[in-house]
C-alpha positions in Angstrom: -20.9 6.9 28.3 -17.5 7.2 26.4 -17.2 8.9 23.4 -14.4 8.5 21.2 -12.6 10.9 19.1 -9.6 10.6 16.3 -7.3 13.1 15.2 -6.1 12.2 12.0 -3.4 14.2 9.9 -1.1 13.2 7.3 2.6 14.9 5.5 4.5 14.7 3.0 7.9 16.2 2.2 8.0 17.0 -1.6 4.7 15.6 -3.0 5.7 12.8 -4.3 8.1 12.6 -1.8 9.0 11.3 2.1 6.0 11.2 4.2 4.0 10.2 7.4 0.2 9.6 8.9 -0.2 10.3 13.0 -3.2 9.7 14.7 -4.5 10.7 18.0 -7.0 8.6 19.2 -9.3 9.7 22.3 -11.9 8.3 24.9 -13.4 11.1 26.4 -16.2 11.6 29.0 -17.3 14.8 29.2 -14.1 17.3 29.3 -12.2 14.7 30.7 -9.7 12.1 29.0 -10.0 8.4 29.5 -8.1 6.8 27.4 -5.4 8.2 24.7 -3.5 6.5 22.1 -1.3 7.7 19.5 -0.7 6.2 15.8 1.9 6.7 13.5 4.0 5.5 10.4 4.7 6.9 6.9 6.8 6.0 3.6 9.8 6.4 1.7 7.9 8.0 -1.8 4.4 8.6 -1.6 2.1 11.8 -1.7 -0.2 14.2 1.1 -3.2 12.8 0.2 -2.0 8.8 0.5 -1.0 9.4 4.0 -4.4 11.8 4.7 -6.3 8.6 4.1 -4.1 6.2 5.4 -3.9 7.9 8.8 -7.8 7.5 8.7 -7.8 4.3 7.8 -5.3 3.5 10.6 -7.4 5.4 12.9 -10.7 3.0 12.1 -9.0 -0.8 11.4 -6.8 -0.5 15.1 -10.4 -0.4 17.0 -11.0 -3.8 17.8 -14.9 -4.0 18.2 -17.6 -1.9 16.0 -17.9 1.6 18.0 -19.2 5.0 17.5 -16.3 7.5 16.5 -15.6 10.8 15.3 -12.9 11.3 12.8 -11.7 14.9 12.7 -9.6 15.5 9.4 -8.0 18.5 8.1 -8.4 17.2 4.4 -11.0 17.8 2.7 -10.3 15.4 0.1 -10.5 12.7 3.0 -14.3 14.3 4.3 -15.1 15.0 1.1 -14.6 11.8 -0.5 -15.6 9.8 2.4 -19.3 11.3 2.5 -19.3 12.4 -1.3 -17.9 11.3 -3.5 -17.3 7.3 -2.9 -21.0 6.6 -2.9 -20.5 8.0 -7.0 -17.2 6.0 -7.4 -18.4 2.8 -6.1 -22.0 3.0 -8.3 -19.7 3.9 -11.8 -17.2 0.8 -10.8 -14.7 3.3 -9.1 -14.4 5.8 -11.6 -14.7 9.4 -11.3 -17.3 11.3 -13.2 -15.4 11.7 -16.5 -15.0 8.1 -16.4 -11.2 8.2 -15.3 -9.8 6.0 -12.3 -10.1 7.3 -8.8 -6.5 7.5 -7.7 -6.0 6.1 -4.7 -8.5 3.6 -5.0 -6.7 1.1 -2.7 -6.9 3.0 -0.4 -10.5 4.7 -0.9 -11.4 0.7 -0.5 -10.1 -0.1 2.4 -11.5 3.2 4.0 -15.1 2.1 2.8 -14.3 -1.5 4.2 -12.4 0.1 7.7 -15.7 2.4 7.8 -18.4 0.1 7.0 -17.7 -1.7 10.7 -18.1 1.4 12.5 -20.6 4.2 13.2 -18.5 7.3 11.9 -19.1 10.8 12.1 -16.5 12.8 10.1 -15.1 16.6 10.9 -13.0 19.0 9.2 -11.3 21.3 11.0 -8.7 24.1 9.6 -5.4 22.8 9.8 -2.3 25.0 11.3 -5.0 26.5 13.0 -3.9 25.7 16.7 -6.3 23.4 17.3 -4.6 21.4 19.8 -5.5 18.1 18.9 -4.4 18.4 15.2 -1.2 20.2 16.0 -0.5 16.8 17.7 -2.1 14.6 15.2 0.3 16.7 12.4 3.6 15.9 14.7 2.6 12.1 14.9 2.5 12.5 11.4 6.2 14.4 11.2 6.9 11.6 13.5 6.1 9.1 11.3 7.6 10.8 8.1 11.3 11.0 9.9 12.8 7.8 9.3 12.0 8.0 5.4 13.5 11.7 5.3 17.0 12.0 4.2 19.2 13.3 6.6 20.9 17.1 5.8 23.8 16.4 4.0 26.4 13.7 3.9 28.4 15.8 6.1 26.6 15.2 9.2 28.7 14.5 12.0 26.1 13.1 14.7 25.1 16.5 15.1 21.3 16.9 16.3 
């Protein structure tokens, strides 16, 4: 049987600033690849931790049916809050302990919701480690920062 993998990563340029979520999604049998697909988008003005999540949440609402994954993060906000924390938030009406907002609470939602359909097993992993399959997961996310980056001076001549 299949088991499937995502590699989720997210960057931001500035923070607030331009940035992007990649993800690498994998069937695998064994040591062997099935199936690949690879995710990506970002925003003009938005922060690290936004696209962390959204990349996740990307990576869990593009499966179509309910299926046993494992999400491999290099946040630790994203594992932390995922496993930890949220159970809290959601009992004290998403608050935080000192009874302030969660930021990112959109989001935090629609990861519970994306979540709730699957079977999820969550991994951290050291980023910029060389760990191959978040190197790639980090340039899908470069990838999808690029078109919200502002290009290197108003001088640029079609130069690469």
């Amino acid at each position: 049987m299949a088991e499937l993998f995502a590699y989720t990563d997210g960057a931001c340029s500035g923070n607030p600033g331009p940035g992007g979520w990649g993800v690498l999604l994998r069937a695998m049998q064994g040591d062997r690849v099935l199936k690949e697909r690879e995710l990506s988008g970002g925003e003009a003005e938005t922060t690290n931790n936004r696209m962390e999540l959204l990349a996740a949440i990307n990576a869990l609402e593009v499966l179509e049916r309910p299926s046993t994954i494992t999400v491999v993060t290099d946040s630790a906000y994203v594992k932390n809050g995922v496993t930890g924390w949220i159970h809290g938030w959601k009992r004290n009406g998403w608050k935080t302990s000192n009874k302030k907002p969660v930021k990112n609470v959109e989001l935090w939602q629609r990861l519970d919701t994306a979540q709730a359909r699957h079977d999820v097993h969550w991994e951290w992993v050291k980023g910029h480690a060389g760990h191959p399959e978040n190197e790639k997961a980090d340039e899908l996310a470069r990838k999808g920062m690029a078109p919200f980056k502002p290009s290197n001076g108003a001088g640029n001549r079609g130069q690469a």
